[in-house]
Residue, then its C-alpha position, 0 to 999 in steps of 0.5 A: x500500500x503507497x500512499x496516495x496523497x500525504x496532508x500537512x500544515x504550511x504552518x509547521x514548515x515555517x515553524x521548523x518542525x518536523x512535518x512528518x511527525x504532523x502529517x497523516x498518509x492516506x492510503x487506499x485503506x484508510x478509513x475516517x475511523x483509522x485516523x487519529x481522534x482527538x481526546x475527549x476533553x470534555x470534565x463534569x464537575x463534582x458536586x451540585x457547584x456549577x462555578x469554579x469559585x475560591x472554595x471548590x476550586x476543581x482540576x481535570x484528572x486524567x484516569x488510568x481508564x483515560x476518561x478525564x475526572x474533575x477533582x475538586x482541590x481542598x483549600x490548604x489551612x495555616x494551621x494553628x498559631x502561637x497566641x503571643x507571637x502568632x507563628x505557625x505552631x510547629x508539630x501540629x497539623x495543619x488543617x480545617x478547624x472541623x477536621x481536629x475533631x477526628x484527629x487524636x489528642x497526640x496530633x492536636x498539641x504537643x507534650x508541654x505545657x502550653x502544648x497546643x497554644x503557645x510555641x516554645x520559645x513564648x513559654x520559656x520566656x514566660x516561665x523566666x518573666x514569673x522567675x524573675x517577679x517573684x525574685x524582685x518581689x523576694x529582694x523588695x520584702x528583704x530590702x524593707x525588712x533591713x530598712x525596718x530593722x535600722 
């Protein structure tokens, strides 16, 4: 079978590409179905949300069946914050406030006082602040009993 007439883009010519990587050989046999089809493009979104809004944003995922699948992304979370100095609390997961209900305790804080609310670097400046109150206070009341005792 040689083929009868052979169809290709100009436009690739003038690209520099290789036209017959873009050209189709039509030989006696071929039919419409032989040819090569485009892949269907078409995605259903998820769910009853028609709009790709901020919330249910969606991306086209292609199955290993090859039909293309809409997936719908879930919007990531900053997670929980130190309440002094409101960096990311390290060690805790990061995801939506509904979603701490499932986890385990041992996923939600950290072993410490302090654990799930405050980082590390804030309690120990914390403990050292009360140290040092109570080192002054301990210091005026020794001071005012010398001043007593002359």
């Amino acid at each position: 079978d040689r083929p009868i007439f052979v169809t290709c883009s100009p436009a690739l010519l003038l690209v520099g590409r290789s036209p017959l990587k873009y050209c189709i050989l039509f030989t006696p046999n071929t039919t419409l179905n032989s040819l090569p089809k485009m892949p269907d493009s078409r995605v259903t979104r998820v769910g009853r949300q028609p709009y790709n809004t901020k919330s249910k944003k969606a991306t086209p995922i292609r199955t290993p069946g090859g039909k293309l699948v809409s997936q719908t992304i879930v919007k990531k979370s900053k997670g929980p914050r130190c309440s002094d100095c409101k960096i990311s609390l390290p060690g805790i997961k990061h995801l939506k406030s509904s979603a701490y209900r499932n986890l385990k305790k041992r996923e939600k804080t950290v072993s410490r006082a302090y654990g799930g609310s405050c980082c590390a670097s804030c309690v120990r400046q914390r403990i050292v602040r009360a140290f040092l109150l109570e080192e002054q206070k301990a210091v005026k009341k020794l001071l005012a009993e010398r001043s007593a005792a002359k």
